[in-house]
C-alpha positions in Angstrom: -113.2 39.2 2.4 -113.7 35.6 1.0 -111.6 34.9 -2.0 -113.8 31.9 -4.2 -112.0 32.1 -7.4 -110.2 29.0 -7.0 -114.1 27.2 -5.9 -116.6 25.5 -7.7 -120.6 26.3 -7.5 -120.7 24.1 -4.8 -118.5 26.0 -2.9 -119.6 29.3 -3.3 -123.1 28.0 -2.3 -121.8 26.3 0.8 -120.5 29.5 2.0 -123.4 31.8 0.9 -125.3 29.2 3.1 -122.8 29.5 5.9 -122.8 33.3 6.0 -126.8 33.1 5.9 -126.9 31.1 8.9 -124.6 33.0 10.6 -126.3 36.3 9.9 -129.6 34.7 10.7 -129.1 32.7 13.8 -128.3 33.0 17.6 -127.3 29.0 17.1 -124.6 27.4 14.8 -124.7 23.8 14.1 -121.7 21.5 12.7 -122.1 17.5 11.3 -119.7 15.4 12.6 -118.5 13.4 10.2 -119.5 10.1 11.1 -115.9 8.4 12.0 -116.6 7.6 15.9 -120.5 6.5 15.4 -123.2 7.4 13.6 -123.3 11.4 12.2 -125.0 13.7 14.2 -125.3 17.3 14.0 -124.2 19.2 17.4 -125.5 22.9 17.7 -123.3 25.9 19.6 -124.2 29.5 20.6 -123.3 32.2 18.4 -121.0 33.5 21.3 -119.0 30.0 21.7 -118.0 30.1 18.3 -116.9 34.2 18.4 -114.6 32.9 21.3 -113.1 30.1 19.7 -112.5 31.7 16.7 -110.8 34.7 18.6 -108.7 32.3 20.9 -107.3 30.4 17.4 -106.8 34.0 15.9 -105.0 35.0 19.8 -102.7 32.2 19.6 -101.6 32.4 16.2 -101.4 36.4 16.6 -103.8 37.0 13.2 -105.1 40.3 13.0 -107.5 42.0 10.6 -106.8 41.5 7.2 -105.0 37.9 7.9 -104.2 36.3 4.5 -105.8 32.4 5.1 -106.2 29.7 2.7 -108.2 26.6 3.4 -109.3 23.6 1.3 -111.4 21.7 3.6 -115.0 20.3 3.2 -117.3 22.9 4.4 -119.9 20.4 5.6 -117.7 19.5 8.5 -116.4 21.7 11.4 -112.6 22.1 10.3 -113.6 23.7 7.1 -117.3 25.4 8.1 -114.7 27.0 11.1 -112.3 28.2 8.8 -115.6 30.2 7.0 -116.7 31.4 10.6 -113.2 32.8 11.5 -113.1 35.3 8.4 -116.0 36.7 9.1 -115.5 37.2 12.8 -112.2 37.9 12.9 -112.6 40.0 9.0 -109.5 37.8 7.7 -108.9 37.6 3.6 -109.7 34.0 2.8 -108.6 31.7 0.1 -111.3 28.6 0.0 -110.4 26.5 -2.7 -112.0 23.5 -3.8 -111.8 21.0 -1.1 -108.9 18.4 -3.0 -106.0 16.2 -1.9 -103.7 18.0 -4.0 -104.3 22.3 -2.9 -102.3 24.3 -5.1 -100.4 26.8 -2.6 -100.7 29.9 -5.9 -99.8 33.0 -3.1 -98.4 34.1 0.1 -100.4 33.0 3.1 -99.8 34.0 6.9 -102.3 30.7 8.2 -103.5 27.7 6.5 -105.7 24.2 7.2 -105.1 21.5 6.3 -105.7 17.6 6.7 -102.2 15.2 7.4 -103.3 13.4 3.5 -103.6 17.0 2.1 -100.1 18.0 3.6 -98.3 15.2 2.6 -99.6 15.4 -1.4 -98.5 19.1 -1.0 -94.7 17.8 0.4 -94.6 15.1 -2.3 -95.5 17.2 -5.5 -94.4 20.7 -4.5 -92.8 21.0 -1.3 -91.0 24.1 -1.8 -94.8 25.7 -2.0 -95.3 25.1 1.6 -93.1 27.9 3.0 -95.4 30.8 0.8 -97.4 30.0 4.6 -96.2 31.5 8.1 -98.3 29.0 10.0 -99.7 25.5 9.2 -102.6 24.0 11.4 -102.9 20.3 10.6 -106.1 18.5 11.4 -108.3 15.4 10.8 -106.2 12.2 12.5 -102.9 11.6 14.0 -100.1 13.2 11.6 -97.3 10.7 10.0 -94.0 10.2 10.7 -93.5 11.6 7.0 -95.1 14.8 8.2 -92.7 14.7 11.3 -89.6 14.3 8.5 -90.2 16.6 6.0 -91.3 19.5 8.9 -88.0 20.6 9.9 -87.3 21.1 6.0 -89.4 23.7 5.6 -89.7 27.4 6.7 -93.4 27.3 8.3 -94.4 27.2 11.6 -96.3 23.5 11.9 -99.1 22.3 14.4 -101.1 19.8 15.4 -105.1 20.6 16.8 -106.4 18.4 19.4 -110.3 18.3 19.1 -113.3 17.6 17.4 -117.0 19.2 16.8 -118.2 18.2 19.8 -115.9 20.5 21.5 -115.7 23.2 18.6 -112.6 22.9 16.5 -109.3 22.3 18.3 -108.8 22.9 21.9 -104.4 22.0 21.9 -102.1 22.1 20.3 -98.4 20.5 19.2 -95.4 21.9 17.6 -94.9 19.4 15.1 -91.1 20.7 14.7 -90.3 20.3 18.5 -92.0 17.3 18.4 -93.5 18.0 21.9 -96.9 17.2 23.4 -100.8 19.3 22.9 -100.8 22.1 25.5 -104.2 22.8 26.3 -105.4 26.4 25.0 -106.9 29.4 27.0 -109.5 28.2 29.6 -109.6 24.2 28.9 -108.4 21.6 31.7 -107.6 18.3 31.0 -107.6 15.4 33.4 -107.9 11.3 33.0 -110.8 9.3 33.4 -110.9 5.5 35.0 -109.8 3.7 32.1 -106.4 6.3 31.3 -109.1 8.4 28.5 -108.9 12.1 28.2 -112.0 14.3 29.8 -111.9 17.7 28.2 -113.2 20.9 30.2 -113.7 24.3 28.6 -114.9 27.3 30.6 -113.5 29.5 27.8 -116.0 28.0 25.5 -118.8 27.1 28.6 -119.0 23.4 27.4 -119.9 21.0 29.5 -117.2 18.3 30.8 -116.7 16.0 27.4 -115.6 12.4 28.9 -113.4 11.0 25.1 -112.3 7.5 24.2 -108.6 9.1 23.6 -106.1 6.8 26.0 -103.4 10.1 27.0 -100.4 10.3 28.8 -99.3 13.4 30.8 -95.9 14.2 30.5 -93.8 17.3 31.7 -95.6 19.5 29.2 -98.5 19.1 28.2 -100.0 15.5 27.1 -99.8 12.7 24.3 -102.3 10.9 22.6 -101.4 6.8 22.4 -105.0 5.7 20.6 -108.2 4.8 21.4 -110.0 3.5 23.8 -112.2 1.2 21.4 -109.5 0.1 19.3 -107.2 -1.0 21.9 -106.3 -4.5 21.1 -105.9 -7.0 23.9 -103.6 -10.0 22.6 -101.9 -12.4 24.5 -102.9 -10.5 27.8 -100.8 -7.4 26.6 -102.8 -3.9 25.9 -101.8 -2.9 22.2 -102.5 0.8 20.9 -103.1 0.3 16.9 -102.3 4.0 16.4 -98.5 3.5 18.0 -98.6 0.5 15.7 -99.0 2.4 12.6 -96.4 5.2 13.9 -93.9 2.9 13.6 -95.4 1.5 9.9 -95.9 4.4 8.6 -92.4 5.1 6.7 -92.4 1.2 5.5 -95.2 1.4 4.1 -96.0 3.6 1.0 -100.4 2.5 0.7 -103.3 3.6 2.8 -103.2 1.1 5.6 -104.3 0.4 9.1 -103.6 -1.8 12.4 -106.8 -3.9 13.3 -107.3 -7.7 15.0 -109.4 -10.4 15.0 -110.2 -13.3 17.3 -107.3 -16.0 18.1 -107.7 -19.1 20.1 -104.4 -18.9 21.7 -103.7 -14.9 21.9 -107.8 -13.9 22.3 -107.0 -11.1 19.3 -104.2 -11.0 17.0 -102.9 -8.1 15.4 -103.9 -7.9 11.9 -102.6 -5.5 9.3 -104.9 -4.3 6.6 -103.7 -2.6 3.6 -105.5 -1.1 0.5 -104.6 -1.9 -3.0 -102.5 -4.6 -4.4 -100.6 -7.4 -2.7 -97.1 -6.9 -1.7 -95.0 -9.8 -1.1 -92.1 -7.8 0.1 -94.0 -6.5 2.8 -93.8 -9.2 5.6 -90.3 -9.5 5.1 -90.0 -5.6 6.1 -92.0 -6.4 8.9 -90.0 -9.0 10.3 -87.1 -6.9 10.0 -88.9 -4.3 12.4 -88.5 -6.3 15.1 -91.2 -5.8 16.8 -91.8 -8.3 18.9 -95.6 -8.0 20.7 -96.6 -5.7 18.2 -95.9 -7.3 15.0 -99.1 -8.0 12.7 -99.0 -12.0 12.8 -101.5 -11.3 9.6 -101.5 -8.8 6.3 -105.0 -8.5 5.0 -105.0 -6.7 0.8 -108.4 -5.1 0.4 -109.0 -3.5 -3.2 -110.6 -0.5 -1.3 -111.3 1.3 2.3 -114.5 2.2 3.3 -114.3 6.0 4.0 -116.4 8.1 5.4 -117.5 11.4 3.5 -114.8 13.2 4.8 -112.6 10.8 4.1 -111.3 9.4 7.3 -110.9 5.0 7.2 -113.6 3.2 8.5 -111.8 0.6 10.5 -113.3 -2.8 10.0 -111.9 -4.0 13.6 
C-alpha cells in the first residue's frame, strides 16, 4: 500500500506512471541525475531490480507490511527505488512531497533520505528522528554534523555506497560506529590502476563497473577519500577536495565546496568556493585550522550554486 496523502498531483502521477511501467515492462529504466556527466537514462531487467530490492529489504530485516517513508524525487533512482520496493516487497509507504524539510508525522521502521534532508530534519525537529527504526542516507558524502548529532538519536543510521548505474546502493556504513561500507550480498570490490574503486555484482548480474571513486581498504570493509577527477595536484602533493570539506564542514555554516585553479608556482591552488554573502571572519577560522597543504590559499563568494535537478552542486573546478 502507497500512502500519497502527504503528495502533490505530481506525485501521485509519478507513481501511477511508475507502477504502470512496472506492470507493463520486462525492462525498468532510471535517469541519472546528471552530476558525473551528462544525464542519461540506464535500463535494468525486471529481475535485477526484484533482487536488489529483496537484498535492501534482507539486510534491513523488512518484512511484509514494513511501515517506510521516503521524500525523494521520483525521477531519480533513490526515490523511483523506494516506489519499486513497496510494491515488490508489499511494504506500507509514506511518499511525501520531495522537500528539504520532511515532516516525520508517524512511526516508521525504514526511511530515505538525502545528508541536506537529514540535517534540516536534526536542526528543526530532531527529536522526530527516532519515530524511525532505520535511516538510509543517500545522495553524497554525509557531514560531520550528521556524524555529531547520530549518536544522539535512537535510530539505527547508514550510509549507501552506489549509484544508478549499479542500481541503488551496493554497501553500506554504520554512521554510529563510524566504520567503513561493507559490500552487500554478491558484490566484490577491488582497486583499479589509478587507487579508483571497480564494483562487481553477480547478485544483481552487472557487468564489472570501473568508478572514478579513489578508496582505501581497511580491516573492514573500505573508505571513500574523493574523486578521481577532482583530485587536485598542487605543489606536487595529491589533494582530495572531499577530505578538505570533512574537515570544513563544522566551520562553516553555507553551502560550500573545495575546488582549484591554475598557479604559476603550485600548478593548482586550492580554492574555496562558498554560496551566499561574504564572510570576513572566515579566513581567520581557516588559518586557525591549521592546515598546512590543504588550506584554501583563496575564498571565492558566489551569490548562487549551479545545481543539478536533483540538487547535488555542480562543481565549477
Amino acid at each position: 500500500m502507497i500512502n500519497l496523502a502527504l503528495s502533490g498531483s505530481d506525485m501521485i502521477l509519478a507513481y501511477a506512471e511508475i507502477e504502470k511501467e512496472w506492470n507493463a515492462s520486462e525492462f525498468i529504466s532510471f535517469q541519472t541525475s546528471g552530476s558525473t556527466g551528462t544525464p542519461k537514462e540506464i535500463t535494468f531487467t525486471k529481475e535485477q531490480v526484484i533482487r536488489s530490492t529483496q537484498r535492501t529489504a534482507t539486510f534491513f530485516n523488512l518484512h511484509k507490511n514494513a511501515e517506510v517513508f521516503c521524500a525523494l524525487p521520483p525521477i531519480y533512482v533513490a526515490g523511483k527505488m523506494m516506489a519499486l520496493r513497496a510494491i515488490i516487497n508489499e511494504w506500507d509507504l509514506t511518499w511525501q512531497t520531495p522537500s528539504t524539510h520532511p515532516a516525520i508525522q508517524s512511526n516508521y521502521d525504514f526511511a530515505a533520505f538525502t545528508s541536506q534532508q537529514c540535517i534540516q530534519i536534526m536542526e528543526s525537529k530532531p527529536t522526530s528522528l527516532n519515530q524511525i527504526k532505520q535511516i538510509l542516507l543517500g545522495g553524497g558524502p554525509i557531514s560531520e554534523r550528521v556524524l555529531e548529532f547520530a549518536n544522539k538519536i535512537e535510530s539505527s543510521i547508514w550510509e549507501g555506497y552506489g549509484m544508478t548505474e549499479t542500481l541503488t546502493h551496493v554497501a553500506l556504513r554504520n554512521v554510529k560506529l563510524n566504520a567503513g561500507f561493507l559490500p552487500l550480498e554478491g558484490v566484490q570490490m577491488k582497486q583499479g590502476a589509478s587507487g579508483n574503486l571497480i564494483v562487481e555484482d553477480s547478485w544483481l548480474n552487472l557487468p564489472a563497473l570501473e568508478t572514478t571513486d579513489i578508496i582505501e581498504f581497511i580491516e573492514k570493509g573500505f573508505v571513500v577519500k574523493g574523486r578521481l577527477d577532482h583530485v587536485i595536484i598542487s605543489g606536487g602533493v595529491k589533494l582530495f577536495p572531499e577530505e578538505i570539506e570533512q574537515i570544513l564542514f563544522p566551520h562553516i555554516d553555507q553551502p560550500f565546496y573545495i575546488g582549484s585553479v591554475p598557479d604559476e608556482l603550485l600548478g593548482r591552488k586550492v580554492v574555496l568556493y562558498v554560496e551566499g554573502e561574504t564572510d570576513a571572519s572566515l579566513q581567520h577560522k581557516i588559518e586557525a585550522l591549521n592546515l598546512g597543504v590543504q588550506k584554501p590559499r583563496e575564498i571565492v563568494f558566489e551569490n548562487k550554486f549551479n545545481r543539478t535537478d536533483s540538487g547535488k552542486i555542480i562543481r565549477i573546478s
